[in-house]
Structure formats: C-alpha cells, structure tokens
C-alpha positions in Angstrom: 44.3 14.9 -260.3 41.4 14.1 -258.7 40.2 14.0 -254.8 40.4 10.0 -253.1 41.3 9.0 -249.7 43.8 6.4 -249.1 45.0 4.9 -246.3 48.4 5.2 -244.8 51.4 3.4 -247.5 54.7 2.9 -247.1 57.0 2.5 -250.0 61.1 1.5 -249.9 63.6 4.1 -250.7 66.6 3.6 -252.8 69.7 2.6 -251.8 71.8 5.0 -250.0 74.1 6.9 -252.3 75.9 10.1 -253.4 74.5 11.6 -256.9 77.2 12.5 -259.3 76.9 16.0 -261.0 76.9 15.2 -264.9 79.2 17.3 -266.7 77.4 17.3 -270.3 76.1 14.4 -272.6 76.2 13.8 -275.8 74.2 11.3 -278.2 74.2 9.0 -281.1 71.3 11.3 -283.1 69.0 13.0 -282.2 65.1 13.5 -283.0 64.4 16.9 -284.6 62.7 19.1 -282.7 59.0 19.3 -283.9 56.1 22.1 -283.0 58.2 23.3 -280.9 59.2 20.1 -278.8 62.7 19.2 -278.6 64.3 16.0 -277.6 67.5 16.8 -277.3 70.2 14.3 -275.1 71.0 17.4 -272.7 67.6 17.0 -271.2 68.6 13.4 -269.8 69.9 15.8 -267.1 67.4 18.5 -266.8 66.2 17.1 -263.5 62.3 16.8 -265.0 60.8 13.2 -266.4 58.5 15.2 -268.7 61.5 16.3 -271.1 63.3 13.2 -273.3 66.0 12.7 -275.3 64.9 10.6 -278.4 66.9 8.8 -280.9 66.8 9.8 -284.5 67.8 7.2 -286.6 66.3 4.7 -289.1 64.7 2.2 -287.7 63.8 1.0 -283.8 66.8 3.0 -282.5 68.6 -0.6 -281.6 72.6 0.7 -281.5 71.6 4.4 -280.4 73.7 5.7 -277.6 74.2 8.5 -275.0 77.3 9.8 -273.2 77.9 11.1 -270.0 80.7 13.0 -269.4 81.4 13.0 -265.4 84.0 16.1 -265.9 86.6 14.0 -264.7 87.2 10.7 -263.1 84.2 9.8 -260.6 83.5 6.1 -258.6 80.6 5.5 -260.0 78.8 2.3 -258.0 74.6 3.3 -259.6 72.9 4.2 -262.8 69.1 5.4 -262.5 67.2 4.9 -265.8 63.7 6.7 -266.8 63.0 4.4 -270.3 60.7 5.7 -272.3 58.8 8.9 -272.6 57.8 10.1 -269.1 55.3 12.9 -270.5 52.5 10.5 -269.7 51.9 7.0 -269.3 50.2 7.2 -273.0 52.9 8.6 -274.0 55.0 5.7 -272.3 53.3 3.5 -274.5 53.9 4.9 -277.3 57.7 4.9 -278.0 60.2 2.5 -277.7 61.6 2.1 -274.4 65.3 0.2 -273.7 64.6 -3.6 -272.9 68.3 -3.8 -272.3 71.3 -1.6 -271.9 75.2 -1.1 -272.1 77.1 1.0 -270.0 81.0 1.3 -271.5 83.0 2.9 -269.4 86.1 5.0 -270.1 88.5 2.5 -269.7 86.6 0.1 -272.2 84.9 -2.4 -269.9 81.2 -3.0 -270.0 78.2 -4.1 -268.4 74.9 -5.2 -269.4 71.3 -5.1 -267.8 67.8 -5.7 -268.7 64.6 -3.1 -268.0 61.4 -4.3 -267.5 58.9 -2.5 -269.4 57.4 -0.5 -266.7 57.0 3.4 -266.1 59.2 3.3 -262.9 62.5 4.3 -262.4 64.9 1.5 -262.4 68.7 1.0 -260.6 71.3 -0.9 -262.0 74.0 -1.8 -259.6 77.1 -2.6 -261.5 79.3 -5.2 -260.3 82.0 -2.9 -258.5 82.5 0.3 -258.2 83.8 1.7 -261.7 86.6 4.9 -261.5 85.7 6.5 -264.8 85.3 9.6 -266.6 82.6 8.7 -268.8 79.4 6.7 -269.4 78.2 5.5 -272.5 74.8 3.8 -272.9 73.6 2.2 -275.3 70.6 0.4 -276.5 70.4 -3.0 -277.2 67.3 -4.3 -277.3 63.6 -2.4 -277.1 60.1 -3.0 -275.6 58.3 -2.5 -278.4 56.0 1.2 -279.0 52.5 0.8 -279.7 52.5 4.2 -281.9 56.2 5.1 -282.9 59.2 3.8 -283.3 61.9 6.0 -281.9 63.4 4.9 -278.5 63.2 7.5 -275.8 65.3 7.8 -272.3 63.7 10.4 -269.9 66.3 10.9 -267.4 69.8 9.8 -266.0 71.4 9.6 -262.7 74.6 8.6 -261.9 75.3 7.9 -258.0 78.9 7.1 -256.4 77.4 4.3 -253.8 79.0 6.5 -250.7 77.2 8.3 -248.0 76.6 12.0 -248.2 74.7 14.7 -249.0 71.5 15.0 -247.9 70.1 11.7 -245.3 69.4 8.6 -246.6 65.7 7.5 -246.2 64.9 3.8 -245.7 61.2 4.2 -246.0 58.7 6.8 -246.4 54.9 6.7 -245.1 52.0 8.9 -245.2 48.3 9.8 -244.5 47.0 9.6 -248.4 47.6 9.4 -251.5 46.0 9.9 -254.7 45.6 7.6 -257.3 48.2 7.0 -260.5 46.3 8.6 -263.4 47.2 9.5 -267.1 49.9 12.0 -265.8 52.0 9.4 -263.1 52.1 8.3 -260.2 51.8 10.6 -256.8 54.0 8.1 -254.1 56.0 9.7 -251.2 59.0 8.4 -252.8 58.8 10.5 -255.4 59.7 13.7 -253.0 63.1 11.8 -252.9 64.0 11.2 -256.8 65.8 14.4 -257.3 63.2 15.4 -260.2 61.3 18.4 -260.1 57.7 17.5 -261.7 57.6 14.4 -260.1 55.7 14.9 -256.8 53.3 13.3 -253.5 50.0 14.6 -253.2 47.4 13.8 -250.2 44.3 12.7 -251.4 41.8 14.0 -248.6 38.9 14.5 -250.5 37.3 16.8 -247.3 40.3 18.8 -246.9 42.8 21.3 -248.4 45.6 19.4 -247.1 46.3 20.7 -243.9 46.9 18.1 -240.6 47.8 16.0 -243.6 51.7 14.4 -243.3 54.3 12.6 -244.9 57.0 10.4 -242.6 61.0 9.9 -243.8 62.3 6.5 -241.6 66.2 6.8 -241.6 66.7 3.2 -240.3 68.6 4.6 -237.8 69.6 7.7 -235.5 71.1 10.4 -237.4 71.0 14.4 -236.9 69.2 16.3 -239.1 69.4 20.5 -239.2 67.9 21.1 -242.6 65.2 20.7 -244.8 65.1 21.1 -248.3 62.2 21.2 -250.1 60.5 21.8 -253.4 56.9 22.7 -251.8 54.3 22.3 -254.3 54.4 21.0 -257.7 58.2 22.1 -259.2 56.9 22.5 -262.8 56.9 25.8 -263.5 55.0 28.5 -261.7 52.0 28.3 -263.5 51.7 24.4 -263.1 52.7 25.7 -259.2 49.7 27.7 -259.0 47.2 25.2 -260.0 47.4 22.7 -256.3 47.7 23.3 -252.9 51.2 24.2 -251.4 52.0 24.4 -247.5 53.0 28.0 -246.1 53.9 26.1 -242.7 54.3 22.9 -241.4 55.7 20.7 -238.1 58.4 18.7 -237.5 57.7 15.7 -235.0 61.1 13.8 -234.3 61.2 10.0 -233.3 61.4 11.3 -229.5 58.1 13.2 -229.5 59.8 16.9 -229.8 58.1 19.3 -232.2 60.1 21.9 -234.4 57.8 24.4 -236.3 58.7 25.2 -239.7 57.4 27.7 -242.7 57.8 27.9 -246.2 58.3 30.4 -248.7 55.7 30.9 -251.8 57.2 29.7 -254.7 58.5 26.8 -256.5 62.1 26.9 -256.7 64.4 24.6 -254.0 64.5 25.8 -251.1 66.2 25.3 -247.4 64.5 25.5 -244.2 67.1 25.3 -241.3 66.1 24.3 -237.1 68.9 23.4 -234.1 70.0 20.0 -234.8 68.3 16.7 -233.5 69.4 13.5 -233.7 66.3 11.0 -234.5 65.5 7.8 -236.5 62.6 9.3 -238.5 60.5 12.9 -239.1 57.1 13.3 -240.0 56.2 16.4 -241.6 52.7 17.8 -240.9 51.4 20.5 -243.1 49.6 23.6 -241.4 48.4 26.7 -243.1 47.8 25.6 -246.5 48.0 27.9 -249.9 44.9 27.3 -251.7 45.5 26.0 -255.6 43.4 27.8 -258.6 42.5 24.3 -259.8 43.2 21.2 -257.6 42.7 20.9 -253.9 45.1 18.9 -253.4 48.1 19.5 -251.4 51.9 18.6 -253.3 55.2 18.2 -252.7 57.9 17.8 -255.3 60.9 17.4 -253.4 61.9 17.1 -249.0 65.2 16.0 -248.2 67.1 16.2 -244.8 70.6 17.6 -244.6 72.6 17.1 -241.6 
C-alpha cells in the first residue's frame, strides 16, 4: 500500500440481487494442505479471496468439480466466480484459473460460460431462474498457470436475482484511491462484494484520511435506516491494526440533510442505525480517524445500507 492521490472514480455495481446462504460444498479432490496452508473446497465460502480451494488431481485439473449444496431448494438467477488464486496477483498467475465452466443443477440441466482470464470477479447470468437444491461446477477448460498446474477457485456466490437485503447500489464514487499493487485492487466496489479482505482505501498522500468520502448512488429514492459496515481492513485484527480506520463519520443524503455516525474499534461487521430517510444516494465522509501502525491510509472493507 502505498500513499497516491487520485481523482474522483466511479465504478458500476453489480446487478441487484439476493445472496443465497451456501449450505456446505463439497469437491472433486482436493490439494493437500502444505506448511500449513490448506486448500480445502469449504473455503469457497469463507467470505475472504485470500483462502482457495485447489484441485488435486493429475494433471491441469480439466474435469475437477465443486458442489454447493443450497440446504434445500433455492431460485437461483447469479453465480459469482473468483478464478484463480486470489492471494496475490503473482499468485494469480501462477495457477490455473477456469477458462470455462459448468454449472449442473439438481434436476440435471446444465449451462455453460467462459471466464476471461482476469483477477476480477465475474457474473454469470444463467438463462432463467433455476429452482434447485444444488450446484455443481465444473471445469472445463483452463487459462493456463505460468508456475503450477493445479486449478484454483477463490470464492463462490450464489444470488437469487430478487430484491432484498441490504440496498442495491447502482454506482459508487469517491475522493481517492490508491493504486492496484501486488496485493489487489482498492476500488469502492469492493466495500460491496461481501468479502472481508477485500477493501477501498483513500489515497491522500497529505492526510490520514479524514474529510475523505466514499458515495453509494441507488438509482433511485429508497429509505435507508442502517449501515453496516466492516471499518478498516476485515483480515484479522492484526492486518486491522496496520491502516487507518474511521472512529466517526457523516452521512450527507441526496437532499442536503446530514446524519452523524460513529464506529466501533474493531474489525468484525457491524451495524450503525439513524431515523429513516428516503434518498437516491449517501456519501459517507470520514471524521476522526484511528491512526494505523503501518499505513496511513484510511480502509474500508465492507458498507452496505439496510432499509
């Protein structure tokens, strides 16, 4: 992480759509865990892009598989795809990721989709919305690793394609950035992916963060009562202490109104509630700030607004 101003960016949100709780998953094979490290298929649903699931067989891993098990029969309309190994963009590199996929439902229909081969999340709208209890995916074809040649999927998301839960963003803006480096990207969206070590940072190289802001754009009037929000890097708490994290901020609504908000000092979710104002957008400008023992940076790793 380093310290460069950016100006203002403004980056598309994902569809609008209901995330499906994933019962368990299950896998094909699995690579053994090694110093330490293990790859096993339940951390496709940990909720962190750092952890993988890697295939362990002979070969590329062309034919390897995981299964979701929805814990029952869910409308599933979305499938979010990590490919690869999200450690690091070297490490993205490095192993196989799926070039294209097969989702085999529980009733025995299928669908297939391509990935392209970078380190972004990708969405795969399936035809119709598909009533089923399970999910299987399966890789069919590979990007090729530079260094190994096991085939690694990061994380899974399965959404239902209906509205609810917390607000639907159309867009997100804010006053910096920093940079993509060896670790990932720092985008606004990323407060929005439902994955904890996946985060935006400001990038105001003469500040600590605070007066710095990040805007959600709802595409329309909606009332919003809650905030929930990972504030600082969601890692763990020792990658937590290392940036900046907010200890209070302000809530400007599409009408001009303020609503002042504070945060408590750690990294786990948490839920900031204020009366209930309907409004097309809110920007969130950071006061007091928590100075990092490393970076001074200021990071976010999740915000969402609940109704």
């Amino acid at each position: 992480m380093t310290s460069l101003g950016l100006a203002m960016l403004v980056l598309t949100a994902p569809a609008d759509a209901g995330k499906i709780k994933i019962a368990a998953v299950s896998a094909s094979s699995t690579y053994p865990t090694e110093e330490g490290i293990s790859y096993a298929a339940k951390q496709l649903i940990d909720g962190k892009q750092a952890t993988s699931w890697v295939e362990g067989e002979t070969g590329s891993g062309l034919g390897s598989w995981v299964q979701l098990d929805l814990g029952g029969d869910k409308s599933v309309k979305e499938i979010k795809i990590w490919a690869g190994l999200w450690y690091s963009y070297d490490y993205h590199q490095r192993a196989n990721r799926p070039k294209e996929v097969e989702f085999t439902f529980s009733d025995g229909s299928t669908e297939k989709f391509m990935l392209g081969d970078e380190m972004k999340p990708q969405v795969f709208t399936l035809s119709k919305a598909k009533t089923t209890s399970t999910i299987k995916v399966k890789v069919r074809a590979i990007h090729n690793g530079n260094t190994w040649l096991d085939t690694a999927i990061s994380e899974i998301q399965v959404f239902d394609g209906e509205a609810g839960g917390p607000v639907a963003v159309k867009a997100f803006s804010a006053s910096s950035q920093l940079p993509d480096d060896d670790d990932g990207s720092y985008v606004p969206v990323n407060v929005n992916d439902g994955i904890s070590d996946s985060m935006w940072c400001e990038a105001n190289k003469d500040g600590d963060g605070n007066g710095e802001w990040i805007e959600f754009d709802f595409g329309g009037t909606t009332s919003v009562s809650q905030l929930a929000i990972i504030n600082g890097i969601g890692t763990s708490m020792g990658i937590y202490m290392k940036a900046n994290h907010p200890k209070a901020g302000t809530l400007t609504f599409s009408d001009g109104s303020t609503q002042a908000v504070t945060f408590k000092p750690f990294f786990l979710p948490q839920k900031v509630s204020f009366p209930a104002h309907a409004t097309s957008s809110v920007r969130l400008t950071f006061g007091e700030v928590i100075a990092g023992k490393e970076f001074n940076d200021l990071c976010i790793s999740e915000a969402h607004f609940l109704p």
